[in-house]
C-alpha positions, 0 to 999 in steps of 0.5 A, spaced: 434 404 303 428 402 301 424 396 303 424 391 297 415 392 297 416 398 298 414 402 291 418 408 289 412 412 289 411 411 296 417 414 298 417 419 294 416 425 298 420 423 303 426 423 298 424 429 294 429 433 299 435 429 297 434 431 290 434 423 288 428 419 286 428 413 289 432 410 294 435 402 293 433 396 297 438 392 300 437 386 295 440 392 290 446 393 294 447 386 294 447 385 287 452 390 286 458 388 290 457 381 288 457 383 281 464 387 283 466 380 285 466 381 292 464 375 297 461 373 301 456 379 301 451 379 307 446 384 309 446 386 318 439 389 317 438 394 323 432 397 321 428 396 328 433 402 330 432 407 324 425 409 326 428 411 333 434 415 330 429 419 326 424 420 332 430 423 335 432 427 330 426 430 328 424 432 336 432 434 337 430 439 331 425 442 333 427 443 340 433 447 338 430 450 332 430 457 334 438 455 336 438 452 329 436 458 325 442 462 326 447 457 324 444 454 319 440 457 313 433 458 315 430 455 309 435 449 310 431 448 317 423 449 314 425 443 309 427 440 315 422 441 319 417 439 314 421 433 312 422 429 319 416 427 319 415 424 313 422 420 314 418 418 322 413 415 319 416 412 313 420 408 318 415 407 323 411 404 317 416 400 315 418 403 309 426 404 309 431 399 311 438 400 314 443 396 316 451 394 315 453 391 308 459 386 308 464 383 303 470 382 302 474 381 295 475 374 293 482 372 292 485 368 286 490 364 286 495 366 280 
C-alpha cells in the first residue's frame, strides 16, 4: 500500500512492474470494508518491517540470480533485478505501507 502523502506519481516506477498504477492507502481499505458493512475496522500497521523484507529479497535475488535464470524466464529476472531496488528505497523512504487489516461483519438482530 501506499503512504497516504505519498503521491502516486512517486510510486509509480516502483509499480509500473505490477501493470496497476497506483497502489491504495490504508485509510482506502479502511473505507472499503467499512462501506461493506464490516465493524470494528482497524489497521495493525507493520511498516517498520517491509524495508527489511525487500532488503532480503532483492540481496536474495541477486545472490541466486544465476540459479534463478534457469528456473525462471530470464526476462522475468532482469524486471526483477531492476525492480527490487526501487521497491528498497521506496520503503526505506517511507513510501509503502503493510499491515493487517481486521473486521468482522456486524450482526443484526432480525
Amino acid at each position: 500500500m501506499a503512504d497516504e502523502d505519498t503521491p502516486a506519481e512517486a510510486l509509480a516506477p516502483v509499480v509500473s512492474r505490477l501493470g496497476v498504477a497506483a497502489l491504495a492507502t490504508p485509510s482506502f481499505y479502511l473505507r472499503q470494508l467499512a462501506d461493506l458493512g464490516l465493524a470494528p475496522v482497524e489497521f495493525d500497521d507493520h511498516s517498520t518491517q517491509i524495508a527489511r523484507h525487500y532488503v532480503r529479497l532483492n540481496d536474495t535475488t541477486r545472490a541466486r540470480e544465476a540459479e534463478l535464470r534457469t528456473t525462471i524466464s530470464p526476462a522475468y529476472v532482469d524486471g526483477l533485478l531492476a525492480n527490487l531496488p526501487l521497491w528498497v528505497d521506496a520503503t526505506r523512504a517511507g513510501r509503502v505501507r503493510w499491515g493487517i487489516f481486521s473486521a468482522q461483519a456486524r450482526h443484526t438482530d432480525e
